[in-house]
C-alpha positions as CSV (number, residue, x, y, z in Angstrom):
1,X,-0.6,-43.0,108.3
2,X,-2.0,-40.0,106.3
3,X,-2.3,-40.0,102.9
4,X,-4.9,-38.4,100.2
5,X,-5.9,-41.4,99.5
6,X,-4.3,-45.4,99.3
7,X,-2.9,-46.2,96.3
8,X,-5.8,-48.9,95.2
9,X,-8.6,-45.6,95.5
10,X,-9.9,-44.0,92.7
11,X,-9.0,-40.4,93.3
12,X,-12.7,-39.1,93.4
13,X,-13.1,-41.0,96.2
14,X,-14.1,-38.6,99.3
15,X,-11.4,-37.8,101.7
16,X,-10.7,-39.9,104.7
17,X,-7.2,-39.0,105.4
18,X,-6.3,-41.4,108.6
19,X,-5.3,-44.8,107.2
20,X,-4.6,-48.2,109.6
21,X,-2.7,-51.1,108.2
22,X,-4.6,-54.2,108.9
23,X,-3.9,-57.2,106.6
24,X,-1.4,-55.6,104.1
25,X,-4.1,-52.9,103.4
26,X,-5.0,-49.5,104.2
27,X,-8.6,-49.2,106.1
28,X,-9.9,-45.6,107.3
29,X,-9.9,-44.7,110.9
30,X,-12.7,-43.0,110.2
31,X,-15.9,-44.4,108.5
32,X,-16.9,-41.1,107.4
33,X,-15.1,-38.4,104.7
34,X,-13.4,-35.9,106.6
35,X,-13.9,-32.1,106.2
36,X,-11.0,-29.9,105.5
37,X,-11.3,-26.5,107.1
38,X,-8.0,-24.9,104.7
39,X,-7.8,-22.7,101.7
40,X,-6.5,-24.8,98.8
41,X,-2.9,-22.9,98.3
42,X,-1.8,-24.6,94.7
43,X,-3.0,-26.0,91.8
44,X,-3.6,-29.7,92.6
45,X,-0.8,-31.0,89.9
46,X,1.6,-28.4,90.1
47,X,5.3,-29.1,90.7
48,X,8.5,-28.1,90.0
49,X,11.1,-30.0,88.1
50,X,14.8,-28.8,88.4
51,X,16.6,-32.0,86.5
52,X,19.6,-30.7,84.4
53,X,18.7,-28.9,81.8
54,X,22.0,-28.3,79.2
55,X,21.2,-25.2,76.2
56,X,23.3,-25.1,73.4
57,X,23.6,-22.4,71.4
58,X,24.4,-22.9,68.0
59,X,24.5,-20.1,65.9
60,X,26.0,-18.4,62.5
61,X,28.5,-16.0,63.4
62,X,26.5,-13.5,61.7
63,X,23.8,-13.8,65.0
64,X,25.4,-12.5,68.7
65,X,24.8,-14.9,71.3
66,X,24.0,-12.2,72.9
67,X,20.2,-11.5,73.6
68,X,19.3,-14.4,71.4
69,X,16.1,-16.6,72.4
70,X,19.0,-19.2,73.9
71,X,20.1,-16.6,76.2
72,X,17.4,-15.2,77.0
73,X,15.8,-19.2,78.1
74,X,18.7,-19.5,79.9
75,X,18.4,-16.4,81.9
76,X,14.8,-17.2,83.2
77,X,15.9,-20.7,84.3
78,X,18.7,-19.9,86.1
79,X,16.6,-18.2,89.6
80,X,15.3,-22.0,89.8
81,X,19.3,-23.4,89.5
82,X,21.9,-20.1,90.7
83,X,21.6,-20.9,94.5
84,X,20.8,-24.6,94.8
85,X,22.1,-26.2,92.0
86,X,24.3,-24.0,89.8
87,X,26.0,-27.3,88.3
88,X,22.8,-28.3,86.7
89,X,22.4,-25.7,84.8
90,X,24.8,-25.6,81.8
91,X,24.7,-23.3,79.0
92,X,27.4,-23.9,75.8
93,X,27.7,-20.8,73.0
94,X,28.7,-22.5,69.9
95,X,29.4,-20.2,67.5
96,X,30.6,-21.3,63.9
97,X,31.5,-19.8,61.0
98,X,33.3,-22.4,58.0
99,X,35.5,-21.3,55.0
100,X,36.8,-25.2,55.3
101,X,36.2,-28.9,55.9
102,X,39.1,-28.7,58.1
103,X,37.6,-25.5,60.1
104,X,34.1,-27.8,60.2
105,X,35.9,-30.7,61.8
106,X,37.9,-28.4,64.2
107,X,34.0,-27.1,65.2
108,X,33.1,-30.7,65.8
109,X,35.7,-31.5,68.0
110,X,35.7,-28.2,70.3
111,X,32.1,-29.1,70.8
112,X,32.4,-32.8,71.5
113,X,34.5,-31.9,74.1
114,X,32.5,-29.3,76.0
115,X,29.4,-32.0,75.7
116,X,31.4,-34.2,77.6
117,X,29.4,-32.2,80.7
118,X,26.6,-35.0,79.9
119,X,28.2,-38.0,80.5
120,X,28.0,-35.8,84.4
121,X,24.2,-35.0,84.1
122,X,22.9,-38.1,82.9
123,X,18.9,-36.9,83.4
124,X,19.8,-33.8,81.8
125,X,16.9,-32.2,79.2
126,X,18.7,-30.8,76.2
127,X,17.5,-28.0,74.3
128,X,19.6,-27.5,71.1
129,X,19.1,-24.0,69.2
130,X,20.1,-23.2,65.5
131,X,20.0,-20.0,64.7
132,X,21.4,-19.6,60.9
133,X,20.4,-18.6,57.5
134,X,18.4,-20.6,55.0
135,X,19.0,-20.4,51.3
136,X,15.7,-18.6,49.8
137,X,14.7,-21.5,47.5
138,X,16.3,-24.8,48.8
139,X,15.8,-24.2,52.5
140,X,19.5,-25.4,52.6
141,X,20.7,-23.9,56.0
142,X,24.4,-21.8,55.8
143,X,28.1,-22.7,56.2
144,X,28.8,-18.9,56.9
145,X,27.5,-15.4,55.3
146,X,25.9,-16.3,51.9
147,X,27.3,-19.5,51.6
148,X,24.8,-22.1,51.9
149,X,25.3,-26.2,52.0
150,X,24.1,-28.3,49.1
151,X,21.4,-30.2,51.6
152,X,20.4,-30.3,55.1
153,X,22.0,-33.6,56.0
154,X,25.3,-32.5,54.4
155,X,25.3,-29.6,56.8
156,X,24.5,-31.6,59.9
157,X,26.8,-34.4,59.3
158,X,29.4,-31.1,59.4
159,X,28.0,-29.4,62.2
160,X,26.6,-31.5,64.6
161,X,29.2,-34.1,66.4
162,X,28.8,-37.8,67.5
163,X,28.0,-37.0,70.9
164,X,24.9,-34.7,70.5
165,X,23.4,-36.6,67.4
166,X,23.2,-39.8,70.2
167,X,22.2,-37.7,72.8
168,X,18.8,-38.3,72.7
169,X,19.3,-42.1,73.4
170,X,19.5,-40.9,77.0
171,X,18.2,-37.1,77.4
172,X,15.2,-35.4,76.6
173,X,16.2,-33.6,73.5
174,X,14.3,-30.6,71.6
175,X,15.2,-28.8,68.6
176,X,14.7,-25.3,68.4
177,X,15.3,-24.4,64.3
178,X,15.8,-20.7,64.0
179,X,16.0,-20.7,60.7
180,X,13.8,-18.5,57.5
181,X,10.5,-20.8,56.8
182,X,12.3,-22.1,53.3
183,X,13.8,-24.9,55.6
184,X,10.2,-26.0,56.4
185,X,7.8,-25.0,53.1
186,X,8.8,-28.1,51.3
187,X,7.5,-31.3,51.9
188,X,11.2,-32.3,51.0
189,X,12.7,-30.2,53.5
190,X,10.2,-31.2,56.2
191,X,11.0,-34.5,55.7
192,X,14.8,-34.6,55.8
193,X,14.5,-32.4,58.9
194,X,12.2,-35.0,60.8
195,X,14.5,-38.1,59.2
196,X,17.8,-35.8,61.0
197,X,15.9,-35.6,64.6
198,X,14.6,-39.4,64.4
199,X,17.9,-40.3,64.4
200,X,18.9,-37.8,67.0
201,X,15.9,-39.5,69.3
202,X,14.8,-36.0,69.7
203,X,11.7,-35.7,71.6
204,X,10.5,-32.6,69.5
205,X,11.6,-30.2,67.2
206,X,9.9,-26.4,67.0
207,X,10.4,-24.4,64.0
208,X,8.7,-21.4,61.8
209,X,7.5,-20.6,59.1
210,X,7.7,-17.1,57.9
211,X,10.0,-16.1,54.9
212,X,12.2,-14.2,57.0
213,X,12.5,-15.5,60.7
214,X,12.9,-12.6,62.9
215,X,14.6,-14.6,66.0
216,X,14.0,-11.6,67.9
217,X,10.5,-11.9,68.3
218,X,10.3,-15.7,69.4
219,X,12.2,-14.4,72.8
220,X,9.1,-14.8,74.5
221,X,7.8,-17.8,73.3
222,X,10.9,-19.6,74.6
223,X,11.0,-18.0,77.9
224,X,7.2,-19.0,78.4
225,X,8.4,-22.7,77.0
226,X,11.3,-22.5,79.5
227,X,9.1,-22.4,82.8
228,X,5.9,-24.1,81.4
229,X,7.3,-27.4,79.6
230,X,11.1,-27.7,81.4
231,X,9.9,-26.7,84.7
232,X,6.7,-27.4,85.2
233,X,6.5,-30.3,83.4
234,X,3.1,-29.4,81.0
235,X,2.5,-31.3,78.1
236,X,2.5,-29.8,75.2
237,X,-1.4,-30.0,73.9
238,X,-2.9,-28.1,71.7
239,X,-4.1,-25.6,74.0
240,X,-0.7,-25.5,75.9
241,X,0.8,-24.5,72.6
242,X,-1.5,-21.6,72.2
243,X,-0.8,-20.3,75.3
244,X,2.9,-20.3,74.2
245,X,2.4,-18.6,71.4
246,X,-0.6,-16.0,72.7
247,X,2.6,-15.1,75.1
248,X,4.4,-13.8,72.2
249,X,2.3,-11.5,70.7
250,X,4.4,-10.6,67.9
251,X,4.6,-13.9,66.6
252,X,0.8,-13.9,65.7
253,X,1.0,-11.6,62.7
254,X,4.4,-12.5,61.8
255,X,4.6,-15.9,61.6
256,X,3.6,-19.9,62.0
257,X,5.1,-22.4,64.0
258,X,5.5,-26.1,63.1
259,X,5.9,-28.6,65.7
260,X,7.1,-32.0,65.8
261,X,5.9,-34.4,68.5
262,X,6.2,-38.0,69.8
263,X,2.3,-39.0,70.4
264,X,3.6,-41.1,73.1
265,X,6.5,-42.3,75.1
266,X,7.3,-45.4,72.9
267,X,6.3,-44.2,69.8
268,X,9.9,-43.7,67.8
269,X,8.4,-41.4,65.0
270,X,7.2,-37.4,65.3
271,X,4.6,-36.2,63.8
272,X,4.2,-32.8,62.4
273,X,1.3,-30.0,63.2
274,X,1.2,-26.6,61.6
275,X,-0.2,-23.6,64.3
276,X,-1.0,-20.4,62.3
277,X,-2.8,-17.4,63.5
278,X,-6.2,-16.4,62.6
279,X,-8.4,-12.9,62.8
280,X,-11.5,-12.0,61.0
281,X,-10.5,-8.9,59.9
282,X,-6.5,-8.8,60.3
283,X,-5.4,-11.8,58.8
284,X,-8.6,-14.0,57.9
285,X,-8.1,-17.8,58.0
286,X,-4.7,-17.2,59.0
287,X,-4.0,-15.5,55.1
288,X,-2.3,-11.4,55.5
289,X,-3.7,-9.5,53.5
290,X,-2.0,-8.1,50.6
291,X,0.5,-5.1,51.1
292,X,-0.9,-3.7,47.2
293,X,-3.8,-4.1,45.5
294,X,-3.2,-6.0,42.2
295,X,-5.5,-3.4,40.1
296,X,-5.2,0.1,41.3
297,X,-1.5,-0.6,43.2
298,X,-2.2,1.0,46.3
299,X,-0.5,0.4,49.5
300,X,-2.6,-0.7,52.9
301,X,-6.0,-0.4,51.0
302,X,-7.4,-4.0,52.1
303,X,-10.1,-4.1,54.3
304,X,-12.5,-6.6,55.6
305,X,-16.2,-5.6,54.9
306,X,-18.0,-9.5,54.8
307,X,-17.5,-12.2,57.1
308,X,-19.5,-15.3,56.7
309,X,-19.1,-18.7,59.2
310,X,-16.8,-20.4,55.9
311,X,-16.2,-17.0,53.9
312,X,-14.4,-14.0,54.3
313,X,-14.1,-11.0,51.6
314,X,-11.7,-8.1,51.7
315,X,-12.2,-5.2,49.5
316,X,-9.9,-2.6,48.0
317,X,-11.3,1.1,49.6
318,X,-9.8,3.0,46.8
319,X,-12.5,4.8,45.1
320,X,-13.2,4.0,41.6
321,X,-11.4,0.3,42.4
322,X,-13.7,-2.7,43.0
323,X,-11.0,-5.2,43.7
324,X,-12.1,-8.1,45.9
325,X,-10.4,-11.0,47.6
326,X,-12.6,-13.8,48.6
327,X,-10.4,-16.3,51.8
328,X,-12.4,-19.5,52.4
329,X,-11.8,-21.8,55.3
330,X,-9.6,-24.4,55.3
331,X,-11.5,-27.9,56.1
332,X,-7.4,-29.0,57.5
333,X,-7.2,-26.2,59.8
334,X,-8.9,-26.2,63.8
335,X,-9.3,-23.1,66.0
336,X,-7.8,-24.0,69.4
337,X,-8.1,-20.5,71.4
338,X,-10.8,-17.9,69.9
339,X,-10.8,-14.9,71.5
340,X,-11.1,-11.1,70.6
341,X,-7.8,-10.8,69.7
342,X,-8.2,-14.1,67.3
343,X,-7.1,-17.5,67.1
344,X,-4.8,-20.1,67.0
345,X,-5.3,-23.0,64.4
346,X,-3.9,-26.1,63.9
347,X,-3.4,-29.0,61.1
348,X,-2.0,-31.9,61.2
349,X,0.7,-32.0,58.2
């Protein structure tokens, strides 16, 4: 029998390869480790996982399905499904747009229906997108154009039916939030969102927190999450994550990501970590740097002249203006991945 090695080995244990069964346990043919004359031709963990994987796309009106990060995940994945497995591959555009309750329940019904595809695919992972507007102040995500709901569980008792809410009793289910950072600022809003996906049993939820979420530019960061996490099966660490995000370099100056996590298999609740994107003289201890100077009202005039282990200072150049900005570090935040072009950092929230 070959094997690496039997079952009851540690796997540091040198290689013997040629195993006997004598007794109910495996015994070397060989006393001594044999040598292997080959090139190693993978990483020694790598694999491919090509389990169902169902993307739903659920998006304002106001936002194409088109070219949208769903689309593009989908598109990536489906080389690894098209020829082999094209059932296992499923991909559901749910557009919605509501002047009604009537028009919401309608919604909820059309969608049930088409989700009935899981009761087929019952290992399926299930990536749920939600790509909509989020009302400046309350973080309250959209009905249709500028009309908002009066909370987030009102809207997702409207828009989200039965079937997907208990989903993640028996799929791996992430939530993608495309949505303007106001969902996420508030503590209030972070909250009811994490209380929404416990119930769901979601296994993670991703969102961001810029002011004004340009979808467009977290294409990349999906497709990279697509083949590392779905396929490949990598855990999403710390360092995992900044490789994600260093993926999509347009994210770094635009926005931060926060991620909810189970810390482990049994554990029912998700915790919350904050990645921002820091660079000593672009955006120091992940702050920007103002677009005008408070004093003389210049535009672009900020620029980074001192930087000290737990102190950075920026400095007006206008002449005559001595306008200075002092950014300390924050004792919350970690650097995961320094390098030239910066860093990721992370809190805990």
């Amino acid at each position: 029998m070959h094997t690496a090695k039997p079952s009851n080995e540690d796997k540091q244990q040198p290689y013997r390869g040629l195993y006997q069964r004598l007794n109910g346990t495996l015994v070397p043919y060989h006393q001594e480790p044999l040598r292997v004359d080959a090139p190693g031709h993978r990483p020694p963990h790598a694999h491919v996982d090509t389990e169902a994987i169902v993307i739903i796309n659920i998006h304002l009106k106001d936002f194409p399905d088109e070219g949208s990060p769903a689309k593009q995940m989908h598109t990536v994945l489906d080389p690894y499904y098209r020829s082999t497995r094209p059932g296992k591959l499923v991909y559901i555009d749910a557009m919605y747009s509501f002047d009604t309750t009537d028009d919401a329940t309608e919604y909820r019904n059309t969608l049930s229906m088409r989700l009935k595809v899981l009761s087929k695919l019952p290992r399926a992972r299930i990536i749920v997108f939600i790509h909509t507007h989020s009302e400046e102040s309350t973080g309250d995500l959209f009905w249709k154009k500028g009309v908002s709901s009066d909370n987030l569980e009102e809207w997702w008792r409207q828009v989200m039916p039965d079937r997907l809410i208990q989903a993640g009793a028996n799929h791996e289910v992430t939530l993608a939030m495309l949505a303007c950072g106001s969902l996420v600022q508030s503590a209030t809003q972070r909250k009811a969102l994490k209380t929404l996906a416990e119930r769901m049993q979601a296994e993670r939820v991703i969102a961001w927190g810029a002011a004004a979420v340009q979808a467009c530019y977290t294409g990349s960061f999906f497709i990279s999450f697509a083949t590392t996490v779905l396929i490949e099966r990598m855990p999403l660490s710390h360092a995992i994550v900044a490789r994600l995000l260093d993926s999509s370099t347009l994210l770094a100056r635009h926005t931060s990501m926060l991620l909810w996590t189970r810390r482990s298999s049994t554990d029912k609740d998700l915790h919350a970590n904050e990645y921002i994107w820091s660079h000593p003289r672009i955006q120091p201890w992940g702050n920007k740097l103002p677009m005008q100077c408070p004093d003389c009202r210049a535009i672009y005039t900020f620029k980074v002249k001192s930087v000290h282990d737990a102190e950075t200072k920026a400095f007006c150049t206008v002449k005559g203006c001595s306008y200075t900005i002092s950014y300390k570090k924050n004792v919350d935040y970690r650097p995961i991945d320094i390098g030239g072009e910066g860093a990721w950092m992370v809190r805990a929230l």
